[in-house]
C-alpha positions in Angstrom: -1.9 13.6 31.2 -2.3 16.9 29.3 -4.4 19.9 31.0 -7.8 19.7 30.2 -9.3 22.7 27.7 -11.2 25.3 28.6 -13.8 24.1 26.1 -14.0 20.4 27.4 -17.6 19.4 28.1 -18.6 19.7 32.1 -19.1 15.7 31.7 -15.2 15.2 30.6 -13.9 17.8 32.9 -15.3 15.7 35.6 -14.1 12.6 34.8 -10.8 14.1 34.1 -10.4 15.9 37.6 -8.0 14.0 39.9 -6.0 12.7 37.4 -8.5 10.2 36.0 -9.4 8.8 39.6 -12.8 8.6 38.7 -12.5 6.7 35.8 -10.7 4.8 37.8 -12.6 3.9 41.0 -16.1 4.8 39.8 -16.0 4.2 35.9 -13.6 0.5 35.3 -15.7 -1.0 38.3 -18.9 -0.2 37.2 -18.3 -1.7 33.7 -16.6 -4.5 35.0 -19.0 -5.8 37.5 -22.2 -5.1 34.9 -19.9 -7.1 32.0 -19.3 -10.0 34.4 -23.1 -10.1 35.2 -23.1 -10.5 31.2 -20.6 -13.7 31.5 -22.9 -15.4 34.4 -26.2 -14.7 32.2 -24.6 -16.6 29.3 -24.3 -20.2 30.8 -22.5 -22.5 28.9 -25.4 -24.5 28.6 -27.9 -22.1 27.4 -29.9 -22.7 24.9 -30.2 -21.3 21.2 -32.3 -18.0 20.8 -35.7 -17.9 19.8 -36.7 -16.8 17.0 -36.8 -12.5 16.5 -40.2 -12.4 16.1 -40.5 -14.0 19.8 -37.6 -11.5 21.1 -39.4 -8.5 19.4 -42.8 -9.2 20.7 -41.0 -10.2 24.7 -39.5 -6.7 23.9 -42.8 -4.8 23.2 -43.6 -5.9 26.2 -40.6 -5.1 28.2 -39.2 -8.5 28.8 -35.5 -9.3 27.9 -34.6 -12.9 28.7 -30.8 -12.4 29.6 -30.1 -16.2 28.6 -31.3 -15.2 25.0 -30.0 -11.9 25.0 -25.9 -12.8 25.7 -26.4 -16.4 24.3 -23.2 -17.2 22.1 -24.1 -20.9 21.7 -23.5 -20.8 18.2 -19.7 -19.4 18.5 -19.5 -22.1 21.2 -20.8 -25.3 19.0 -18.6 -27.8 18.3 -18.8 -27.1 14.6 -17.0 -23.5 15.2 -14.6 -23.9 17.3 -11.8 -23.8 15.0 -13.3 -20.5 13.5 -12.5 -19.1 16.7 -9.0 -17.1 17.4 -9.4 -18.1 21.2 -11.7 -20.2 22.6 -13.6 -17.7 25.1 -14.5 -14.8 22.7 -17.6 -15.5 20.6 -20.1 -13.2 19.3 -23.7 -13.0 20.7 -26.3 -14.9 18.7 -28.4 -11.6 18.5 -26.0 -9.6 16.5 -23.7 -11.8 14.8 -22.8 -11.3 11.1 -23.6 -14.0 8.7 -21.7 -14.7 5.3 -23.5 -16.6 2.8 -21.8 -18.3 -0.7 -20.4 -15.9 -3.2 -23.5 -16.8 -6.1 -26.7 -16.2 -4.0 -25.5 -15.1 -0.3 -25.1 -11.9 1.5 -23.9 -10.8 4.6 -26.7 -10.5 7.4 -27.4 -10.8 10.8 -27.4 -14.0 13.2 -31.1 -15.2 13.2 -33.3 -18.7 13.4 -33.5 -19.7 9.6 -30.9 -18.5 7.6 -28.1 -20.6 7.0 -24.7 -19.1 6.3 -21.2 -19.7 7.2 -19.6 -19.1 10.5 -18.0 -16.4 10.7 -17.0 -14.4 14.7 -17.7 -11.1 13.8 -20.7 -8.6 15.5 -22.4 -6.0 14.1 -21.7 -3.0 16.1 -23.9 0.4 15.9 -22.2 3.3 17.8 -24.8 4.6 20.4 -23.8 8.4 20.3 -22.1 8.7 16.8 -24.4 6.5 14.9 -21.8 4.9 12.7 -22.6 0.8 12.0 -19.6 -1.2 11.9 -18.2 -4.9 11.9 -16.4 -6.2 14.7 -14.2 -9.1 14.2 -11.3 -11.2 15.0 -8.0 -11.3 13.0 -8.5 -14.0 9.9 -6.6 -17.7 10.8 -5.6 -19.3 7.9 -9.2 -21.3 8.1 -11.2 -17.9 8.2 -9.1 -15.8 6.0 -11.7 -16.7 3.1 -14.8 -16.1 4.9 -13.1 -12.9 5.9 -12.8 -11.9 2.4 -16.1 -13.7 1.7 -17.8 -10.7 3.5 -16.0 -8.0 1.9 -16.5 -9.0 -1.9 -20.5 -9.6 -1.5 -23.4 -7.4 -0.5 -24.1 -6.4 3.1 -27.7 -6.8 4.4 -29.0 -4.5 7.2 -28.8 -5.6 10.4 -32.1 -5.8 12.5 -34.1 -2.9 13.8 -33.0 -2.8 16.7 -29.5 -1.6 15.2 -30.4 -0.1 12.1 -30.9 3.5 13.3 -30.8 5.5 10.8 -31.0 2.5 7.8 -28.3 1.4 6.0 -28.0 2.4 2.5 -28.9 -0.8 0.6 -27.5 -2.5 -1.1 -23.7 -1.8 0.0 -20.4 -3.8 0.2 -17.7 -3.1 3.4 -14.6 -1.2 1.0 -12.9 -0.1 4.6 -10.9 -2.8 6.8 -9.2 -1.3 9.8 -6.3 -3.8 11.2 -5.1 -2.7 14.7 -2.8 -5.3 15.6 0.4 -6.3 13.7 0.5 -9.4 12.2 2.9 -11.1 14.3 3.5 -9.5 18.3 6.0 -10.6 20.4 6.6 -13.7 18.6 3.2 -14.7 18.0 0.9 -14.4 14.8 -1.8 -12.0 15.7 -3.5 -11.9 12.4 -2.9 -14.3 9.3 -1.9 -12.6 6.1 -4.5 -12.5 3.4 -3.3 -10.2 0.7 0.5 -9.7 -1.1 2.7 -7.7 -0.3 4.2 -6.4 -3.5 1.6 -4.7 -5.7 0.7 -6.2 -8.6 1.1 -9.8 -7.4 -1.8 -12.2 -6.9 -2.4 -15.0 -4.0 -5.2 -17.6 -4.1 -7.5 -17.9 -0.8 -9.1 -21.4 -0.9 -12.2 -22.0 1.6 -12.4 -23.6 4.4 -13.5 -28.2 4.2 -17.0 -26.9 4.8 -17.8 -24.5 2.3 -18.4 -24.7 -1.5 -17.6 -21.3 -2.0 -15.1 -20.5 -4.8 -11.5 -20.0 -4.3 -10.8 -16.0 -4.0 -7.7 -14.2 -6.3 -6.4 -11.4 -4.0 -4.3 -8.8 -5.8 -2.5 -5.9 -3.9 -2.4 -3.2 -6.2 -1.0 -0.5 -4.3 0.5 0.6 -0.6 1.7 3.4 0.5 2.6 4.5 4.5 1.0 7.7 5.7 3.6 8.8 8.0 1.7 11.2 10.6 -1.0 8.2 11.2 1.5 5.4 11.6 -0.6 3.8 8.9 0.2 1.4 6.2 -2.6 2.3 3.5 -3.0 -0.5 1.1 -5.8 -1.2 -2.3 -6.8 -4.8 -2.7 -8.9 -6.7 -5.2 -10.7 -9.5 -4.7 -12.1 -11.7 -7.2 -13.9 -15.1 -7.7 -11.5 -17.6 -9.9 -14.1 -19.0 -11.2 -15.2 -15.4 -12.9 -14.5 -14.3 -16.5 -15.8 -10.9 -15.8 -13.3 -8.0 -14.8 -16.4 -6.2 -13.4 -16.9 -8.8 -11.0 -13.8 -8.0 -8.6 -14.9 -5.9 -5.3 -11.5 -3.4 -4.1 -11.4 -2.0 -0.8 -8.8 -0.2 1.3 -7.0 -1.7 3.5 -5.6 0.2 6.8 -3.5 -0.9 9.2 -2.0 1.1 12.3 1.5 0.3 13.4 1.6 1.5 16.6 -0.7 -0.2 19.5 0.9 -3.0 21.1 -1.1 -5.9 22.1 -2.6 -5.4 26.4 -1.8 -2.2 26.1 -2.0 1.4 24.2 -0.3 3.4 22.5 2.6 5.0 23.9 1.8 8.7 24.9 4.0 10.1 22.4 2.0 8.6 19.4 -1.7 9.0 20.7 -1.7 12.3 18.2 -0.9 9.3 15.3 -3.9 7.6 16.8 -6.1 11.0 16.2 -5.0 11.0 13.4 -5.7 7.5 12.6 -9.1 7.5 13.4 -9.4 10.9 11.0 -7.8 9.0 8.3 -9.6 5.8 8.3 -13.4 8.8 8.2 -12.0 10.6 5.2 -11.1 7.0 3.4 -14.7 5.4 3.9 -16.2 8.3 3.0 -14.0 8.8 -0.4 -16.0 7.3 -3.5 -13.6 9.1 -6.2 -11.7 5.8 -7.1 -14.6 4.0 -7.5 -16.7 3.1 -10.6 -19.7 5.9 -10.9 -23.0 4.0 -9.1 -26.2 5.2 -8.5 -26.6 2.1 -5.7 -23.1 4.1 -4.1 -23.4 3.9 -0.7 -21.4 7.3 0.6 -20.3 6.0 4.4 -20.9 1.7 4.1 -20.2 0.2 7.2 -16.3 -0.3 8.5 -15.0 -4.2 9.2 -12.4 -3.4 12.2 -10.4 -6.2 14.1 -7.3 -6.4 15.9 -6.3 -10.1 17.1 -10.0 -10.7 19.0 -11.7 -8.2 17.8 -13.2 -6.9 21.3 -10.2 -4.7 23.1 -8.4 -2.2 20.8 -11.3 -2.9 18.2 -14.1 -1.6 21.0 -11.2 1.2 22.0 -11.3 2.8 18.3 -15.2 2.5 17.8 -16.0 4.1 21.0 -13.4 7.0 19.9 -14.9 7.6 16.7 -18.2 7.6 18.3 -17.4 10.3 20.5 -15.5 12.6 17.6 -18.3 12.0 15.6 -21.0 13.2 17.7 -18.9 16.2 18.7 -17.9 16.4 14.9 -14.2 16.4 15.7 -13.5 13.9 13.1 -12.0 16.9 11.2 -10.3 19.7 12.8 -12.6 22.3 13.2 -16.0 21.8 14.9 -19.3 23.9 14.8 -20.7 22.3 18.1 -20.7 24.1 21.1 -18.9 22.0 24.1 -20.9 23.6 26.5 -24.3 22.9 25.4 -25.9 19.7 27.1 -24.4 16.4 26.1 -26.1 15.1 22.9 -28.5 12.5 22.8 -28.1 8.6 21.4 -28.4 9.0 18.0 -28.8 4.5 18.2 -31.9 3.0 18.9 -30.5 -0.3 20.4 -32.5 -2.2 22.8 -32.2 -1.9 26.5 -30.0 -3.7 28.8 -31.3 -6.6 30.9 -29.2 -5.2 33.4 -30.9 -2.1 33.8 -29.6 1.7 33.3 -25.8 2.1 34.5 -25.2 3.6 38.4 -26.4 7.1 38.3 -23.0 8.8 38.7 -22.0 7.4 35.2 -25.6 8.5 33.6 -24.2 11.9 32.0 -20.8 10.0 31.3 -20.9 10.0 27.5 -17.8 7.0 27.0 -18.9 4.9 30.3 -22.3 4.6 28.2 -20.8 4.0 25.0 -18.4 1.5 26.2 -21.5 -0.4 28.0 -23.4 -0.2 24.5 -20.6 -1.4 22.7 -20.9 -4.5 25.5 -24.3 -5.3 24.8 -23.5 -5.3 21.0 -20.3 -7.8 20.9 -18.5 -9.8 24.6 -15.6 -7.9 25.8 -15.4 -4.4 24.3 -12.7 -2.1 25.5 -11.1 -5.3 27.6 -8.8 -3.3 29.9 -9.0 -0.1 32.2 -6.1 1.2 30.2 -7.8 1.2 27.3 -10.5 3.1 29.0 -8.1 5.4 30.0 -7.2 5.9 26.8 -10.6 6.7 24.7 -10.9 9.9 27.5 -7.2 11.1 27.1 -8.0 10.7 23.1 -11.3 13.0 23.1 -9.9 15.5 25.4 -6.7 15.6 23.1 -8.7 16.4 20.5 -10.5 19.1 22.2 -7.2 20.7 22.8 -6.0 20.4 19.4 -9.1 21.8 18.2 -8.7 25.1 20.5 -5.0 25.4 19.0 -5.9 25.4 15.4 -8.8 28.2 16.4 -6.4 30.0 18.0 
């Protein structure tokens, strides 16, 4: 592990000290036993949420059922579970994303009344950095059109509770992150749901349940950016049905080549994961390929998945977060390390579980990584990958002191 900078924020030098023992003893156990109190709240027998105006008002008045609040009985019916990678990661009901048809539909947020199509993806809002993604799994050949169904129509916000500050409306996702190759050690991690040669076209058809039209996928153009370990690729996406050129949505599509699956990346290529995370800010955040729009949203929300969507997908949000409140996402930064820690910049809703053990209250990631676990099941899965996210910030600390000389 690299020496810590002089500029590292008192929090991080302290979880640093001892060669990451705290994080160890003190910081894995005390996300691990509040996330297993999570799994017992959910039983599999609970029953569907209320409806958010009952939740909002038991919130006004400080009461949080945890049955409701971790239910994922709508991942878990019958009806979904071939939509599911794995058959013990589902989203919660509260913040699930929802993907309506192609004509009148939108994508919006898991709620009593509005019927959509199943898709295992969470709307995730970073609790110090502020930046609202979507969490999901890697497409299967039964989900790759949903998948794509999310990215060609318009986004609705997600509820209040994660909506801090408000999505610009109305937006479409033109940034997919892929984490995980698309086959690992012999398996396939994520199915394939664009060409690749540019210029050619494949056809994604919808699943037996959806009328939806059939989607024309067209790569038109990759390229590998070397020092991120990042295949950087431009899709379009069309309905067949459609006549109009205008019609086709085109987003970027990046995927990082070098974090194994249960694990991280080697220590030798964590600066191509810094560099990585930079990449994938400055591409959201570019609008100069785009048709001129006065609706333009500047910084939409990112889709990110790996194979489940929870570990190395929950590993990059919760680094972004923490570059992005301490404006590292570039390499210069403004903000003093040694003033006090920043606020949440997220308004989310409090856990049912109560505020996290006092030692880990000024720990910026341990609270992050819990937020991220009230937002979708099993962010950050492994101690290694929490490891990881504090070797990553304090990296970029280091490399920020270099470049200032």
């Amino acid at each position: 592990m690299a020496t810590t900078s002089t500029s590292i924020p008192p929090w991080l030098t302290r979880s640093l000290q001892n060669e990451l023992r705290f994080v160890s003893k003190t910081v894995c156990p005390a996300l691990s036993k509040r996330e297993h109190d999570r799994v017992k709240a959910r039983s599999p027998t609970d029953p569907p949420p209320t409806s958010f105006l009952a939740r909002g008002r038991d919130a006004l008045f400080g009461k949080v059922d945890p049955v409701i609040h971790y239910s994922t009985s709508i991942g878990r019916h019958p009806d979904n579970h071939a939509a599911n990678r794995y058959s013990d990661i589902e989203p919660y009901d509260r913040t699930r994303v929802i993907v309506g048809d192609l004509k009148s539909g939108h994508c919006s947020v898991g709620a009593e009344g509005i019927n959509g199509r199943y898709f295992n993806a969470s709307w995730v809002r970073e609790l110090y950095g502020g930046k609202l993604w979507i969490a999901t799994q890697a497409p299967l050949p039964r989900t790759a059109h949903v998948f794509l169904s999310a990215i060609a129509q318009p986004i609705s916000a997600p509820p209040a509770s994660l909506n801090s500050p408000r999505m610009h409306s109305p937006s479409h996702v033109r940034t997919i992150v892929q984490l995980t190759q698309n086959v690992e050690r012999g398996r396939q991690k994520a199915h394939i749901y664009f060409p690749s040669t540019p210029g050619e076209s494949m056809q994604s058809n919808p699943d037996p349940t959806s009328d939806a039209p059939a989607l024309k996928v067209t790569l038109l153009e990759s390229k590998r950016v070397n020092e991120a370990y990042c295949v950087q690729s431009r899709v379009s996406i069309i309905p067949v049905t459609s006549t109009n050129p205008q019609d086709a949505v085109v987003f970027t599509h990046l995927l990082y080549t070098a974090w194994p699956d249960h694990g991280v990346p080697e220590d030798e290529d964590q600066a191509s994961l810094l560099a990585f995370v930079r990449l994938v800010h400055r591409v959201n955040k570019d609008t100069s390929s785009l048709p001129p729009s006065s609706n333009l949203d500047s910084d939409p929300p990112i889709m990110v998945n790996c194979s489940a969507g929870i570990g190395r997908t929950g590993s990059f949000i919760a680094i972004s977060s923490l570059l992005r409140v301490y404006r590292l996402l570039s390499d210069t930064s403004s903000l003093n390390p040694l003033a006090p820690p920043p606020a949440p910049v997220s308004s989310l809703p409090s856990s049912p579980l109560g505020p996290l053990p006092k030692e880990l209250q000024d720990d910026l990631i341990a609270q992050e990584i819990d937020s991220l676990r009230e937002q979708r099941p099993g962010m950050v899965q492994r101690d290694e990958q929490i490891h990881l996210i504090y070797e990553i910030l304090n990296q970029a600390f280091e490399m920020r002191d270099v470049a200032r000389g």
